[in-house]
C-alpha positions as CSV (number, residue, x, y, z in Angstrom):
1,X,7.4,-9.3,12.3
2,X,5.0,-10.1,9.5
3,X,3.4,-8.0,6.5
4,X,0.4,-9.9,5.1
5,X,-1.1,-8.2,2.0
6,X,-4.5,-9.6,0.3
7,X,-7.3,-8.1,-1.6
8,X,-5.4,-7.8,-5.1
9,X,-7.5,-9.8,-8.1
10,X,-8.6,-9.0,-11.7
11,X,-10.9,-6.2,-12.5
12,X,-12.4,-3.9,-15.3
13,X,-11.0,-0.3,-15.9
14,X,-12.6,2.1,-13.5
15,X,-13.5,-0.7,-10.9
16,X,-12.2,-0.7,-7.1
17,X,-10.4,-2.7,-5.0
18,X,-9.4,-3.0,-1.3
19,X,-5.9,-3.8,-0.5
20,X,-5.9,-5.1,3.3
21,X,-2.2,-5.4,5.4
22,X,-2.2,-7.0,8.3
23,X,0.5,-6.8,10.9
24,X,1.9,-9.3,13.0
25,X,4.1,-10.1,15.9
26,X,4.4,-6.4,16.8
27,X,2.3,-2.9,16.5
28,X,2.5,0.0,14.6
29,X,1.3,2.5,16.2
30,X,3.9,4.7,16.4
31,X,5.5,3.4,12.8
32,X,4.7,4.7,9.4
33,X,3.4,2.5,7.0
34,X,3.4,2.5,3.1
35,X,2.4,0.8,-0.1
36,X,4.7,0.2,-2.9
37,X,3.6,-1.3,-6.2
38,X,5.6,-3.3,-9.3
39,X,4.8,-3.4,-12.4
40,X,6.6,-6.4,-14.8
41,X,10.0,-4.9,-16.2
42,X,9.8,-1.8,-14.2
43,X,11.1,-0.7,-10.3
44,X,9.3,-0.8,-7.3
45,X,7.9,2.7,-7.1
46,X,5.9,4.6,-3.8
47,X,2.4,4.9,-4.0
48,X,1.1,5.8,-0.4
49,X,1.8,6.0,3.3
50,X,0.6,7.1,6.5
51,X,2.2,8.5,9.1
52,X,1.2,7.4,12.8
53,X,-0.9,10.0,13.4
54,X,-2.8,8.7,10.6
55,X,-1.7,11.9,8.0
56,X,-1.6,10.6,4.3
57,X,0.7,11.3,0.9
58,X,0.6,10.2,-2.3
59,X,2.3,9.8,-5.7
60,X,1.3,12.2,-8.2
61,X,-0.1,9.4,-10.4
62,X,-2.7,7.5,-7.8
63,X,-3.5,10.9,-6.2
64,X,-7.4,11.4,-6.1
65,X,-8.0,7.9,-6.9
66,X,-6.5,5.7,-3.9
67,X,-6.9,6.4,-0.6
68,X,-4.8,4.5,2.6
69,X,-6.1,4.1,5.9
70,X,-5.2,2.4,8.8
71,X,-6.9,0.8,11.7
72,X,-4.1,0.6,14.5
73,X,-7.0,-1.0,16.8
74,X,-6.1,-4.7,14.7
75,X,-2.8,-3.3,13.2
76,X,-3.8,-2.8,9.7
77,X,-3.1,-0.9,6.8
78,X,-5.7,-0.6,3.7
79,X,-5.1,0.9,0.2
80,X,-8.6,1.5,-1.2
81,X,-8.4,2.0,-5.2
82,X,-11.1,3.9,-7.3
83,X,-11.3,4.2,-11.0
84,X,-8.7,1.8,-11.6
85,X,-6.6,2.1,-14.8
86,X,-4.4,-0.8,-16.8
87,X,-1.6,1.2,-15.7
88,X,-1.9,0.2,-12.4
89,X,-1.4,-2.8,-12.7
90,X,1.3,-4.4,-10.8
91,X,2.0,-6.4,-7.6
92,X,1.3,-4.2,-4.3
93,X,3.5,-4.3,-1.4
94,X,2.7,-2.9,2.0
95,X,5.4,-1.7,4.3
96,X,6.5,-0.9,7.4
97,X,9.1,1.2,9.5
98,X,10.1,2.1,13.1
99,X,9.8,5.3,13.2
100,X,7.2,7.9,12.5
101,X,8.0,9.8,9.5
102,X,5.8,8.7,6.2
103,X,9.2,8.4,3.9
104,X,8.2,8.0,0.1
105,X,11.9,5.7,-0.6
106,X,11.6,1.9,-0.3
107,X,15.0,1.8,2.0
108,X,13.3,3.7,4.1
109,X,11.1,0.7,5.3
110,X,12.1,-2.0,7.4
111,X,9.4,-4.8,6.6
112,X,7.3,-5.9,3.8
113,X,4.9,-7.8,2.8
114,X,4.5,-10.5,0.3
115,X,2.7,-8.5,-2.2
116,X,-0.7,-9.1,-3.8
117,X,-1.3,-8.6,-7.6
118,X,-3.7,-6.3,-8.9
119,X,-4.6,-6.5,-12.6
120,X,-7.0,-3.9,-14.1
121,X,-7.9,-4.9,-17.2
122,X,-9.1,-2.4,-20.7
C-alpha cells in the first residue's frame, strides 16, 4: 500500500492550497482516512479525517478554514486549505486505516504518506 501526498508549495497569508492523496495498491472505501501535519521542532498533530461514509472532523485550530474530501471513485483523499496562516506551516501527511472510525490519534493509522510541505508565508 502506498500514500502519495502532493499539492503543498509556498504561498501568501490568506491564500489556498489543495493537498491531493492518492492511494495505491488497495482501496479505501471502507477505511478512514486523515491528515496530519508537522511543524519544525514540534509533534505531529491531527488536522482532519473522514470517515467512509464520507462524515468529516476537525482540529479546533483549521476548523472553518480547511475542508477534506474524498473521492473513493480514484481512491483519493484532498485537504483543501482557505485563508492560510504562517502558523500552518508544516509538512502534511495523509493517512490511512482499516477500519471505519475517523480516529483523531496518529497510532491509530496504519499508512502514511510521504508528506508534502506547505509554507504560508506573512
Amino acid at each position: 500500500v502506498q500514500l502519495q501526498a502532493s499539492g503543498g508549495g509556498l504561498v501568501q497569508a490568506g491564500d489556498s492550497l489543495r493537498l491531493s492523496c492518492a492511494a495505491s495498491g488497495r482501496t479505501f472505501r471502507s477505511g478512514a482516512m486523515g491528515w496530519f501535519r508537522q511543524a519544525p521542532g514540534k509533534e505531529r498533530e491531527w488536522v482532519a479525517s473522514s470517515n467512509s461514509g464520507g462524515y468529516t472532523r476537525y482540529a479546533d485550530s483549521v476548523k472553518g478554514r480547511f475542508t477534506i474530501s474524498r473521492d473513493n471513485t480514484v481512491n483519493t483523499v484532498y485537504l483543501q486549505m482557505n485563508s492560510l496562516k504562517p502558523e500552518d506551516t508544516a509538512v502534511y501527511y495523509c493517512a490511512a486505516r482499516e477500519g471505519g472510525y475517523f480516529y483523531a490519534t496518529r497510532d491509530k493509522y496504519d499508512y502514511w504518506g510521504q508528506g508534502t510541505l506547505v509554507t504560508v508565508s506573512s
